[in-house]
N, C-alpha and C positions, 0 to 999 in steps of 0.2 A: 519243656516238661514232656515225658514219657507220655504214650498214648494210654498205655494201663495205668499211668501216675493220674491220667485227666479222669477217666473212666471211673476210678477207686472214687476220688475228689467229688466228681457231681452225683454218685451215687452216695455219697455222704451228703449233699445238699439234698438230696430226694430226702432222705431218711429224716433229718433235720427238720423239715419242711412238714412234712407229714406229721410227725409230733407234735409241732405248733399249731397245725391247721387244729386235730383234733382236741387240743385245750384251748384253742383262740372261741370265748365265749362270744364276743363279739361277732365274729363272724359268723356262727352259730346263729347266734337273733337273726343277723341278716339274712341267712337262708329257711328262715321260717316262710314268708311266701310265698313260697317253691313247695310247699308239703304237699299242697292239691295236685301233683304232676309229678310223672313219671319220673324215680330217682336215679335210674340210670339214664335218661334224656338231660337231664339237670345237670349230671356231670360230667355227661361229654359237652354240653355248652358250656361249662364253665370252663373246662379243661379246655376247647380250644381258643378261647377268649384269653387263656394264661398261656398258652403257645403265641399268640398274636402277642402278648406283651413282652415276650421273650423273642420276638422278632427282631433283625437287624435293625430297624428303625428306632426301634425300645431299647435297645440292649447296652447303648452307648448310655441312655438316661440316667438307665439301672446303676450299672458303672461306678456315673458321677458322683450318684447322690450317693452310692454306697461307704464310696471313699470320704463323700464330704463329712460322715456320719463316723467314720473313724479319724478322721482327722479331727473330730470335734470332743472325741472321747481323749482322743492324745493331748487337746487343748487342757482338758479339764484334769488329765492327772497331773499335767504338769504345773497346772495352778493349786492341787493338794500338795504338791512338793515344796513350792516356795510360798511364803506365810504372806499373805496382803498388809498391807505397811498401815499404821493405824490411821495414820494423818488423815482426813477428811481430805478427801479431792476436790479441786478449784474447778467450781464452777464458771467453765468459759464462755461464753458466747460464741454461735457459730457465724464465718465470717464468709463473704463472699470471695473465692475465686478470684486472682488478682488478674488473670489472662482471657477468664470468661465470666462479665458481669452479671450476664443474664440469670447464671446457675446459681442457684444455692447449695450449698455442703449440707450433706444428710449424714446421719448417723450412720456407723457402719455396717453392712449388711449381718442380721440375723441368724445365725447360726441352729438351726432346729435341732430339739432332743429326738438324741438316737431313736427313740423307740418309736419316732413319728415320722410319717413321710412330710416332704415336703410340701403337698397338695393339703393333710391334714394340718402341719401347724401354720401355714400364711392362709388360709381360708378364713372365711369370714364365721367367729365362734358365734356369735350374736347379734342383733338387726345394731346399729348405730346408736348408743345409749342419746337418749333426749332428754330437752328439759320445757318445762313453762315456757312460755314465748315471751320475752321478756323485752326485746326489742323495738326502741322507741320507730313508729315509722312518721316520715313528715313528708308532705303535700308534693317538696321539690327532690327528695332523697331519691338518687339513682340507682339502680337494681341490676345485677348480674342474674340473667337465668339460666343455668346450666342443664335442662332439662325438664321432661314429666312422665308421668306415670300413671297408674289406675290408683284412687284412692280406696282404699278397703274399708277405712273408717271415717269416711268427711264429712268435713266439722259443718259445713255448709257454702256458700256461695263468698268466694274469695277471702274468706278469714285466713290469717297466719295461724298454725296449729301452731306448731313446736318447733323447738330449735334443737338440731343436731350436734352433738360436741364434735363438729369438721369444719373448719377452716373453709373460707372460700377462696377465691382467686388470688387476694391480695394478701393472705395470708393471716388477715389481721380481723376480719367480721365474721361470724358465724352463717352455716347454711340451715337457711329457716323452710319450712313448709308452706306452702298456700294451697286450700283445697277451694275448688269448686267443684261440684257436683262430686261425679266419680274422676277425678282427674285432677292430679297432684303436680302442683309444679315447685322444680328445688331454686330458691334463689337465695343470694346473699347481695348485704348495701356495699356498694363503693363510695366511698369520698372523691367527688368531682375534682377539690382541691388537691388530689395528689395528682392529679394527671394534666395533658396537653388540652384544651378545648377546642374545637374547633369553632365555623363562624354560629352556628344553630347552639353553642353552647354543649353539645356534646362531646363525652370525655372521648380522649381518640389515644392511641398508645405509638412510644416512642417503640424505633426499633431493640433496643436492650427490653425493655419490659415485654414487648412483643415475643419475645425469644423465652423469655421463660415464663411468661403467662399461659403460652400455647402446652407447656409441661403442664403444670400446676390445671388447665381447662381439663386435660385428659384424663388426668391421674384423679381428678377428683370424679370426675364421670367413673370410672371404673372401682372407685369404690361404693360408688351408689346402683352401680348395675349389677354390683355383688350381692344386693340386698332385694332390690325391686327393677321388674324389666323395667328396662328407661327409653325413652325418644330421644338421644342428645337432640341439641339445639347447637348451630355455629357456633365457631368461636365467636367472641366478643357480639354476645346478644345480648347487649345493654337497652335499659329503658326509662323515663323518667316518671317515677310518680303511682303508689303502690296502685292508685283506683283506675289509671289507665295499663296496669297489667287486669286487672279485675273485667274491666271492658274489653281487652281483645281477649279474653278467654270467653265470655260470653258471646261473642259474634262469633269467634270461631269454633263453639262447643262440639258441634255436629263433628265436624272437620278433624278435632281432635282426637274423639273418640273413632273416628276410622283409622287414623293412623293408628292409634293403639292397637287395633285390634290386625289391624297389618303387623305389624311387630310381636303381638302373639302369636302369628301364625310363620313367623319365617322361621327358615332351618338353615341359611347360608348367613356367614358372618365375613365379613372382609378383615382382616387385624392387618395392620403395618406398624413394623415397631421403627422408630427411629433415634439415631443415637449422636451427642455431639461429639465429633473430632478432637476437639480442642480439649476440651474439659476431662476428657478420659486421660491424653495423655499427658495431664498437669496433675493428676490426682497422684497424693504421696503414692497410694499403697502400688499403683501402675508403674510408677518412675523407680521404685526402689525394686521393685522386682524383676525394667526391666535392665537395671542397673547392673543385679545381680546377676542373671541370663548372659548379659553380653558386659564382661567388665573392659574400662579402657585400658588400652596400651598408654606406657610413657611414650611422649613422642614432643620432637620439637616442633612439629608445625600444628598451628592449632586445629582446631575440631571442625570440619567441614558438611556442606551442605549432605557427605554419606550418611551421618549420625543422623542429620533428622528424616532421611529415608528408613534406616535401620526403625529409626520407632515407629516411624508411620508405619510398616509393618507390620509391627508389633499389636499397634490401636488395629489393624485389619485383622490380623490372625483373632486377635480379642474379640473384637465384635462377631467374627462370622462364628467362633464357638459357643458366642452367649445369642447367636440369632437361633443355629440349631438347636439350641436346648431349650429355647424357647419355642420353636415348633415341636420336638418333641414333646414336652410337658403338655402341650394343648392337644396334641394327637390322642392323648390318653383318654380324653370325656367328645373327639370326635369321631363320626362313620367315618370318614373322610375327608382329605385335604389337597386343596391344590395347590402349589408353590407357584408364585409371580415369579418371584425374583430374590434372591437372597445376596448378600457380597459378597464379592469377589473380591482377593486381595492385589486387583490392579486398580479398583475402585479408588476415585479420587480424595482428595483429604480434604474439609472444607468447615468453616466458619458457621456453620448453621447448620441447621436439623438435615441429618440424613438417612434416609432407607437402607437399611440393613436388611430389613425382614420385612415381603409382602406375600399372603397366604391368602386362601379363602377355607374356611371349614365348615362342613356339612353338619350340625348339631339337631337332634332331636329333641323336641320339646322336654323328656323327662329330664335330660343329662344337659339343659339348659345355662342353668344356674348354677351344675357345678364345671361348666366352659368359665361363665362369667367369673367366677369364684377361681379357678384355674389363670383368669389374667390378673387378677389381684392378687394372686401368690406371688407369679413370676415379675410381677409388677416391684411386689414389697421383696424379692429375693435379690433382685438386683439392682436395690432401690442405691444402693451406692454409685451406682453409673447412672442416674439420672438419665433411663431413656424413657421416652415417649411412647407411649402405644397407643395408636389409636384402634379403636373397635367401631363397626359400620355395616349397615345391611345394603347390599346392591343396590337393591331396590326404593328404599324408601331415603325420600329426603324429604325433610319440612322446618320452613325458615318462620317464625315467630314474627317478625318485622318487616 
């Protein structure tokens, strides 16, 4: 493209741009706290805050999501074109993965309306609808606790408030509330009888369950840190017996409340995202696209060890696009970031959870929650690849048991 063709082009984007600003009512509200202050200082900080996100770092983001946004408008004329068939559709059940057991098949990723960004429609619209507590608890029943929090409204000393409509680890009990004092902790029951015992009678996990409980620990943490700062708790912090969680919270009351308030005050987040090898490159909509990419030759001799190099590849180019875009997206609610280590496409190919993406981000208290809210977009945007994120503060660690 002509340099006066590019020139004309984004001084049409300016122009464009400027129109919408001045009917975007929306945004309008939002600059009403700004009235008390100088209105030419307000819009060279906002102006260079919109230069930063037109930065090389941003600019690829912008790009994607743009395109994903027009690729989403082309999806939907072309479903005005051809009439949906009346038949009621057969309800399937989704099945496990035949080459990776641990994974389960999710629904396919989310497509956001055009008129929203990505960050606005996978963000959290409202706290976790609840209900009555309604679950029976008994004297021997085993308990998943996935964390705690500051209670804002407690009910009193280790009562179950309410149950959230969220699944717990095993996908099949609900995650209930327990408040004591100011400090809320999230657990759900496990059934002893699904799992291995050990000799003390506690439930111990096979490696397959292992594998994708450690998904399912995460993923559920980052939906509840979208809503209220949390403490995770380790993986598999099981316990027996609702009144012996009631008792180590009360011995360790004081203790608790300092770690919260340590995790009120931090501004560094550790996030590692991790992704399985296997399960990417067995997923239809991967194998069909990258079927299409690279079609076979006829050939008389059959398919060799180059083919499954060719798609390891492919799983690498994949992962390192969906690790960058996932630092970008989180760069947008941080001061700052620092990259560990990202992959690389000589990275090896492997059976089990692997590091694609290790960051650390600088986040201030106000733009907190929408970091936390920023991983449960990219969380549920790429919830088709079933990666792992985990979210972690340098400094603070505390083990319940």
């Amino acid at each position: 493209m002509k340099e006066d063709t590019r020139k004309r082009l984004s001084e049409l984007i300016l122009e464009e741009l400027s129109e919408k600003i001045r009917k975007h009512e929306s945004l309008r509200k939002k600059l009403e706290p700004f009235t008390d202050l100088p209105v030419e200082k307000v819009a060279d900080a906002i102006l260079n805050q919109f230069e930063y996100l037109l930065s090389s770092e941003l600019r690829d983001l912008i790009i994607y999501l743009i395109e994903q946004e027009v690729e989403a408008e082309n999806a939907r004329t072309v479903e005005t074109v051809i009439p949906e068939p009346t038949k009621e559709p057969e309800i399937i059940p989704p099945e496990e993965p035949v080459s990776a057991p641990s994974m389960e098949k999710s629904s396919p990723v989310e497509v956001p309306d055009s008129s929203e960004s990505i960050m606005e429609h996978f963000a959290a619209k409202e706290p976790f609808p609840s209900e009555p507590m309604d679950i029976e608890l008994k004297p021997d029943d085993w308990f998943y606790i996935f964390g705690f929090s500051y209670a804002p409204d407690s009910m009193g000393k280790g009562i179950p408030t309410r149950k959230l409509s969220l699944k717990g680890i095993d996908g099949a009990n609900n995650v209930f509330m327990i408040d004591y004092g100011d400090v809320r902790f999230y657990v759900s029951k496990i059934i002893a009888d699904d799992y291995t015992l050990d000799k003390s009678g506690k439930p111990i996990l096979t490696t397959t369950k292992s594998t994708h409980f450690k998904y399912k620990h995460e993923h559920i943490l980052n939906l509840l840190r979208s809503e209220d700062l949390l403490m995770p708790l380790p993986f598999w912090t099981v316990i027996r017996g609702h009144e012996r969680i009631t008792n180590r919270i009360e011995d360790r009351y004081v203790e608790l409340l300092r770690v919260l308030i340590d995790i009120q005050d931090a501004g560094e987040w550790d996030v590692e995202v991790f992704a399985f090898d296997r399960y990417i490159s067995e997923m239809p909509s991967f194998a069909e696209d990258a079927q299409g990419r690279s079609p076979t030759r006829e050939t008389k001799h059959p398919v060799g060890r180059n083919s499954d190099i060719k798609l390891q590849e492919k799983v690498m180019i994949r992962e390192k696009r969906i690790a960058q875009d996932i630092h970008n997206s989180l760069l947008l609610t941080a001061s700052k970031a620092k990259i560990d280590h990202i992959i690389r496409l000589d990275n090896a190919v492997l059976d089990d959870w692997k590091s694609i993406l290790s960051a650390r981000y600088t986040v201030g208290r106000d733009r907190r929650k929408n970091f936390c809210q920023g991983i449960r977009a990219v969380q549920m945007q790429y919830e088709e690849y079933q990666l792992m994120i985990r979210v972690s503060n340098p400094n603070i660690r505390y083990s319940f048991i």
